[in-house]
C-alpha positions in Angstrom: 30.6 -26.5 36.7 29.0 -26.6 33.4 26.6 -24.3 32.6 23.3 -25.3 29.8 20.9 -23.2 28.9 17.9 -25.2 28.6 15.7 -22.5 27.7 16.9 -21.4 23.8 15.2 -19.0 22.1 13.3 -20.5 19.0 15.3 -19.7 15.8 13.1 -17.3 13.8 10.4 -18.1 11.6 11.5 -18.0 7.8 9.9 -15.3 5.8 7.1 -16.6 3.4 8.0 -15.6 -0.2 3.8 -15.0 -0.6 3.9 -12.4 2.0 7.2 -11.1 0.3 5.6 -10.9 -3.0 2.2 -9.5 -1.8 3.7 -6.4 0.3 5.7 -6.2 -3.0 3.0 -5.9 -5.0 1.5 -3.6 -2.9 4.0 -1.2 -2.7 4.4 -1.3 -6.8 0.7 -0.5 -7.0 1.0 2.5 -4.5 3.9 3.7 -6.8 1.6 3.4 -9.7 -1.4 5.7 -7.9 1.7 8.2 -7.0 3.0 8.1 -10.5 -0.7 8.3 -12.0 -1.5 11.7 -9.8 2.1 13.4 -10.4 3.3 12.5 -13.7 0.6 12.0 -15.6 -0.6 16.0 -15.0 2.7 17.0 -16.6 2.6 14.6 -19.4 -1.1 15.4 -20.3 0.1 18.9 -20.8 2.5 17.8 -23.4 0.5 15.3 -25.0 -3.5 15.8 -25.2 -3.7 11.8 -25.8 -2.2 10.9 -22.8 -4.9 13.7 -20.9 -7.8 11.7 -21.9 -6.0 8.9 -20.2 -5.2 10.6 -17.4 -8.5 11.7 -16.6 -10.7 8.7 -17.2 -12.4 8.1 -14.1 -12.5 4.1 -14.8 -8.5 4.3 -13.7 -8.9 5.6 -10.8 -11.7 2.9 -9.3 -9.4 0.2 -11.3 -6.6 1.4 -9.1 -8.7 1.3 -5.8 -10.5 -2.1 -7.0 -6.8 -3.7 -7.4 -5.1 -1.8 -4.4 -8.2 -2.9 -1.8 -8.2 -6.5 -2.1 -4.3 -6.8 -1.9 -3.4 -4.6 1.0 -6.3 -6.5 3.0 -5.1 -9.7 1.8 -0.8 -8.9 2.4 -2.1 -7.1 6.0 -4.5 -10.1 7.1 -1.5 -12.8 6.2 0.8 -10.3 8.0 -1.1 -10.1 11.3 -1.6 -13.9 11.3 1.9 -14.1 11.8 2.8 -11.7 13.7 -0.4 -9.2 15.3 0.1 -5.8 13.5 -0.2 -2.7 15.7 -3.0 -0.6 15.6 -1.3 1.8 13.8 -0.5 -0.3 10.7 -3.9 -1.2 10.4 -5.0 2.3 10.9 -2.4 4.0 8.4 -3.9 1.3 5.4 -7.7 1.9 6.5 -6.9 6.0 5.9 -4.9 5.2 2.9 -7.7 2.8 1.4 -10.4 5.6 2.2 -8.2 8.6 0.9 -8.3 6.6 -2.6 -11.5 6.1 -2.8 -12.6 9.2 -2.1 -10.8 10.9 -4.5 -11.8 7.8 -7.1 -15.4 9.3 -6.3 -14.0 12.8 -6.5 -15.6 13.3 -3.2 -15.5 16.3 -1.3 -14.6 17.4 -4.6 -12.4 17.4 -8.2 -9.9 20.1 -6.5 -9.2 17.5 -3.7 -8.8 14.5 -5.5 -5.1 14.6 -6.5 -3.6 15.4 -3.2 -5.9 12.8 -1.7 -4.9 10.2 -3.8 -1.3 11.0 -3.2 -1.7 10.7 0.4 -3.8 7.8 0.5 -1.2 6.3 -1.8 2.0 7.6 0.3 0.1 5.6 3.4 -0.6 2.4 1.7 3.3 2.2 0.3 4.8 3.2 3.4 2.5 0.9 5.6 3.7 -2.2 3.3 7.2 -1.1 3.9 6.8 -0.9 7.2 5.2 -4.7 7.5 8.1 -5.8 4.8 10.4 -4.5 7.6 8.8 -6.2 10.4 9.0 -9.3 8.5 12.5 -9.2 7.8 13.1 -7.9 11.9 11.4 -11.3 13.2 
């Protein structure tokens, strides 16, 4: 007797290179925030050019202004294909907030680098994690 499987599974979507490219981005941006709150310190206590950088308050809304728009925009594509779970959206939400607090240097100055460098440890690993869901389905 000849067995058929009439019901076979759907082959898997292929990954769009767009969503690739915009968790990709997102990611390099979240290692930028990191590398802005760690390295910078050190090197404006070598060079005192570099601590005028590293202190302008402009970077640190141009970080959130650039880092907002793309992690809603890869998340939004994301869960169109495939629904996030609550905790995705959740992790980027905290991480989103976190940076913009410490852009405003709210509660206050003290707080702003290890806020940033959680807010920016939450974004980068929430992209990773959606990159790795992609490449799963």
């Amino acid at each position: 007797m000849l067995l058929y499987n009439i019901h076979r599974p759907r082959p898997p979507r292929p990954m769009k290179r767009s969503s690739a490219l915009l968790d990709a981005g997102a990611i390099a941006l979240s290692g930028l925030c990191l590398l802005h709150c760690l390295a910078l310190p050190l090197l404006a206590a070598m060079l005192p050019l570099m601590g005028v950088w590293a202190e302008a308050e402009w970077v640190h809304a141009l970080f959130v202004a650039i880092a907002a728009p793309v992690t809603g925009f890869a998340l939004w594509r994301a869960h169109r294909q495939h629904r996030l779970p609550v905790l995705a959206m959740a992790a980027a939400l905290v991480g989103l907030l976190l940076l913009l607090a410490g852009a405003m240097g709210w509660p206050s100055h003290e707080a702003e680098t290890p806020m940033t460098v959680v807010g920016s440890l939450l974004l980068a690993s929430t992209h990773v994690w959606n990159a790795w869901r992609r490449h799963r389905h």
